[in-house]
N, C-alpha and C positions, 0 to 999 in steps of 0.2 A: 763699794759704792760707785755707780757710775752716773755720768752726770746727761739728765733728759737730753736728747742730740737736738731736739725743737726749740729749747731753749739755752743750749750754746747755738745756734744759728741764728737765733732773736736776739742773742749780745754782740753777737760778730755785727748783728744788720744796724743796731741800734749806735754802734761805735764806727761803722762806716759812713751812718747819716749824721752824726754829730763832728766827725771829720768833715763831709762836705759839708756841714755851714759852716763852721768855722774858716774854710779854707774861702767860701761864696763871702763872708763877711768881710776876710782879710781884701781878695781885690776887687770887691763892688758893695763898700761899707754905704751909698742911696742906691741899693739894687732897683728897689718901686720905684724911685725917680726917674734911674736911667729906664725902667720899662716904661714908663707911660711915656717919655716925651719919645717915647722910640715909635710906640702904638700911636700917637698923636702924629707925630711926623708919618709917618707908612699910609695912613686915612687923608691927610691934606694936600697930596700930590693931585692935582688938578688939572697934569696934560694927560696925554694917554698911554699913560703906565697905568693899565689897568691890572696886571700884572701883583705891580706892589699893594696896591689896594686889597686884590685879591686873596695874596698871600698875608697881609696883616689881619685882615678878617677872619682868615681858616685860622689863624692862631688862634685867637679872641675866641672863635668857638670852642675849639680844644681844648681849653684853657677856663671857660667858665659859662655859664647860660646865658643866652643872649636874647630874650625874648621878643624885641622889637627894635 
């Protein structure tokens, strides 16, 4: 008997993403807290660091749909 190689590389994958959360849980146990107020801070910069603005938006997009 040998075992499908598709589906030992879907346990390897499935046990390396349940390693990184547990390892994302241990040092960022309010990860969405620490991102929003990071997203929030990056959008309220008011001088001209258009820069930050810029590159917290390209996140925001990449990251989810933005439609207006």
């Amino acid at each position: 008997m040998e075992k499908d190689p598709v589906k030992m590389e879907m346990e390897v994958h499935m046990k390396q993403q349940k390693s990184l959360h547990d390892h994302f849980y241990f040092y960022y146990p309010n990860k969405s807290k620490l991102i929003m107020n990071a997203l929030v801070s990056g959008l309220s910069i008011v001088e001209d660091q258009v820069q930050v603005n810029r590159g917290t938006l390209d996140f925001l997009i990449s990251h989810m749909p933005i439609k207006s």
